[in-house]
C-alpha positions as a Markdown table, in Angstrom:
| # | Residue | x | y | z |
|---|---|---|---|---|
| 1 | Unk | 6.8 | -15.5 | -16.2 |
| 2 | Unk | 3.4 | -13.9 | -17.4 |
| 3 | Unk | 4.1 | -10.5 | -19.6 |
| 4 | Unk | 1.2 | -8.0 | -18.4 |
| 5 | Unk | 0.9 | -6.2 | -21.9 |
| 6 | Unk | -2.9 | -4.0 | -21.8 |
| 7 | Unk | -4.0 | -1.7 | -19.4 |
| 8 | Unk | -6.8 | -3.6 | -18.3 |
| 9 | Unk | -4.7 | -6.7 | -17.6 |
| 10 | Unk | -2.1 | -4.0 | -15.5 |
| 11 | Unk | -5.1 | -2.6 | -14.1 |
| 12 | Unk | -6.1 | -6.1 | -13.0 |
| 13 | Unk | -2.9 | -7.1 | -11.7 |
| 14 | Unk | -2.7 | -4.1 | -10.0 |
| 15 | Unk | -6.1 | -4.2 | -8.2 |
| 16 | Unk | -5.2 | -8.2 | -7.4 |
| 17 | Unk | -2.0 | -7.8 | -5.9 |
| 18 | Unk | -3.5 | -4.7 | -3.4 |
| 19 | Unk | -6.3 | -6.8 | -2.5 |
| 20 | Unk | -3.7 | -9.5 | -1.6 |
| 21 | Unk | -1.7 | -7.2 | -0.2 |
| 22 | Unk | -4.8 | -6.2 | 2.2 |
| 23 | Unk | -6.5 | -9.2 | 2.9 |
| 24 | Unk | -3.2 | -10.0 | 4.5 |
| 25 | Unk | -1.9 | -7.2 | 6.2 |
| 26 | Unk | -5.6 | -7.3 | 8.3 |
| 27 | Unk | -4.9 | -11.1 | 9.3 |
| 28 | Unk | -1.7 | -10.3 | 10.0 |
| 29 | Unk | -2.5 | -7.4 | 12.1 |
| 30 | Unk | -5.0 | -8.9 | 13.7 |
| 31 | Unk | -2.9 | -11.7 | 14.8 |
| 32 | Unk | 0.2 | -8.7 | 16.1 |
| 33 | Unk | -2.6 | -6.3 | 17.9 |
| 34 | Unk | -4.6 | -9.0 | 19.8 |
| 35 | Unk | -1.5 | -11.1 | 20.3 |
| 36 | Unk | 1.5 | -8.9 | 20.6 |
| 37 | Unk | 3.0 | -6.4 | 23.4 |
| 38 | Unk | 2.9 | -2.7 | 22.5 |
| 39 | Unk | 5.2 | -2.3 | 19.6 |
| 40 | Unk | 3.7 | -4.9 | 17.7 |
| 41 | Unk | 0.6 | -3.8 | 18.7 |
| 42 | Unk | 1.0 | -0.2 | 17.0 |
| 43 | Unk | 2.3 | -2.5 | 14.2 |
| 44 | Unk | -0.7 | -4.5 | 13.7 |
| 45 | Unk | -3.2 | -1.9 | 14.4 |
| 46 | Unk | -1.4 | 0.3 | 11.2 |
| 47 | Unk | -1.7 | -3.2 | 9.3 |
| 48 | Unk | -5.1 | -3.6 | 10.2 |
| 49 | Unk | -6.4 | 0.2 | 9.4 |
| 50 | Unk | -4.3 | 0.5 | 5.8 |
| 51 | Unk | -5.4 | -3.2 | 5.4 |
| 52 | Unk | -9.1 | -1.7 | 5.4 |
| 53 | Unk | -8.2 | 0.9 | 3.0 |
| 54 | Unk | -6.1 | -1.1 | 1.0 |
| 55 | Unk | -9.0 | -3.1 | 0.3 |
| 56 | Unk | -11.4 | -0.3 | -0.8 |
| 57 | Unk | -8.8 | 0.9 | -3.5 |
| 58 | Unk | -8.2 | -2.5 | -4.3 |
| 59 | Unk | -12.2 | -3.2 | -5.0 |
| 60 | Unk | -12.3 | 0.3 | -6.7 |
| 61 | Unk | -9.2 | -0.4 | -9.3 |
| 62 | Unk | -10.9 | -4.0 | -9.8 |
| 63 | Unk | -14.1 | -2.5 | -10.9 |
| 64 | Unk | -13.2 | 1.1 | -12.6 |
| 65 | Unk | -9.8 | 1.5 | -13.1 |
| 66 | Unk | -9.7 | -1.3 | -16.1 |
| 67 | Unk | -11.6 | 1.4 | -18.3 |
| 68 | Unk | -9.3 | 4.3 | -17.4 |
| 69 | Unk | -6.5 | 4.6 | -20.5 |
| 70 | Unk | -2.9 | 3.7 | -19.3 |
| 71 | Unk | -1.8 | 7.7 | -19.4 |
| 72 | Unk | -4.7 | 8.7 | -16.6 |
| 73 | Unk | -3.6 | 5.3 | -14.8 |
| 74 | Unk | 0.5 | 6.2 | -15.0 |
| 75 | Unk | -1.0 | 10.0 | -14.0 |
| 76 | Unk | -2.6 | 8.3 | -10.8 |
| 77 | Unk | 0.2 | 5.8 | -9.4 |
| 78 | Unk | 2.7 | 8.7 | -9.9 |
| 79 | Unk | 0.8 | 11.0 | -7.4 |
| 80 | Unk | 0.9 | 7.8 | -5.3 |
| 81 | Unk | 4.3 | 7.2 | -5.3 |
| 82 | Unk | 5.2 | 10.3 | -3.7 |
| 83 | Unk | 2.2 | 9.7 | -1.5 |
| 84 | Unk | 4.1 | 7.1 | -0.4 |
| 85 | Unk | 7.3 | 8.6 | 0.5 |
| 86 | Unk | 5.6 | 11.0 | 2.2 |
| 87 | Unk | 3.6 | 8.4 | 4.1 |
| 88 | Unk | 7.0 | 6.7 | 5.2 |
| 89 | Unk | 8.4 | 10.1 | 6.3 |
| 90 | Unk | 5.3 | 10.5 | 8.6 |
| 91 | Unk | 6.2 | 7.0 | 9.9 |
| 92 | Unk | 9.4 | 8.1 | 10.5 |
| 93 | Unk | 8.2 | 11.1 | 12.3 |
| 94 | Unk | 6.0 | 8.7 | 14.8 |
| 95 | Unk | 9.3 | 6.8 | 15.7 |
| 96 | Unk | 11.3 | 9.8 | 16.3 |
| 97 | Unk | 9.1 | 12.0 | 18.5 |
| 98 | Unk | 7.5 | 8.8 | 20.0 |
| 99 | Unk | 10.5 | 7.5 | 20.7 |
| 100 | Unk | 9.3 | 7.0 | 24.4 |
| 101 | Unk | 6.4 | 5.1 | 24.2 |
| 102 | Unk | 6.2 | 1.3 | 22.4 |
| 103 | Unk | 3.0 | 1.7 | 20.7 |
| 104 | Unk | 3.8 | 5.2 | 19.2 |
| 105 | Unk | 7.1 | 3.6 | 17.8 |
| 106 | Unk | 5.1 | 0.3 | 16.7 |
| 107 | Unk | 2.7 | 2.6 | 14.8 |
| 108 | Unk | 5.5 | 4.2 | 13.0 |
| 109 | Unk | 7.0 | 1.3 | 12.1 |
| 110 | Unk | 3.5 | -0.1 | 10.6 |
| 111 | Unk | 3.2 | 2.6 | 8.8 |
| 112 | Unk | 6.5 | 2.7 | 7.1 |
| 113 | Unk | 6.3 | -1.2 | 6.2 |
| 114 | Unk | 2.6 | -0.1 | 4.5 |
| 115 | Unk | 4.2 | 3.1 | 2.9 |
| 116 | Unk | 7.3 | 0.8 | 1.7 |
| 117 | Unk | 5.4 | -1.9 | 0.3 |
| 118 | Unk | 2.3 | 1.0 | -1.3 |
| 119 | Unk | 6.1 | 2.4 | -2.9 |
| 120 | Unk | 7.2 | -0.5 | -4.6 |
| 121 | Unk | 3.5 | -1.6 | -6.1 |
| 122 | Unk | 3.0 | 1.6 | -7.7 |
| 123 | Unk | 5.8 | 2.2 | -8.7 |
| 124 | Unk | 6.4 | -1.0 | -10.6 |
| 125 | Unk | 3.0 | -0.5 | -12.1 |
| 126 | Unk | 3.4 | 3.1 | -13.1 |
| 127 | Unk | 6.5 | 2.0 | -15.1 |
| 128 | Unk | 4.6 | -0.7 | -16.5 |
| 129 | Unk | 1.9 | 1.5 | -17.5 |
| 130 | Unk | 4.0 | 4.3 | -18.9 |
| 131 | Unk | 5.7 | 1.7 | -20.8 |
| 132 | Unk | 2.4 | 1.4 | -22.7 |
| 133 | Unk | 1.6 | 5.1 | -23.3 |
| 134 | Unk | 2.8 | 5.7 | -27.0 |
């Protein structure tokens, strides 16, 4: 088990496991959109689009984020964790007024699977990084 113990090495990990995270949710998306019928399409086409952005906040936090101090960091993947409730709230929205069309529902889904996974990550990290903030 490695023990992520500095900022920069939380930083790190952090910025590693997003771009992971990305790279496959746009293969993976790519494979349900082109491949799929309409519920997995609106499921691979939310995997594709937060795959993108996934991957520019995954660069950015590999490049900048290691200099930040773990209290601005914690600060940051707090705000995101209720970004990410709210994200899976809106994806809940999608599947309940969209209830009628595949795609709509599909998207919905996407975007709670995105919102889910963006929940855990930052939240793990944020306790990880709070942890270091005497």
């Amino acid at each position: 088990m490695i023990i992520l113990s500095t900022t920069v090495e939380l930083a790190q990990g952090l910025g590693k496991s997003l771009l992971t995270w990305s790279i496959s949710s746009i293969i993976v998306g790519s494979l349900l959109y082109f491949f799929g019928f309409p519920l997995l399409q609106g499921i691979g086409l939310m995997a594709i689009l937060w795959g993108f952005i996934d991957l520019i906040i995954a660069g950015y936090t590999l490049k900048k984020q290691k200099d930040s101090p773990a209290a601005d960091l914690a600060k940051v993947l707090l705000i995101n964790v209720g970004l990410d409730i709210i994200y899976q709230a809106i994806g809940l929205l999608l599947i309940l007024f969209g209830w009628q069309d595949e795609f709509m529902i599909g998207n919905g889904i996407g975007i709670i699977i995105q919102g889910a996974f963006l929940f855990v990550l930052d939240l793990f990290y944020y306790r990880k990084m709070k942890a270091l903030i005497p």
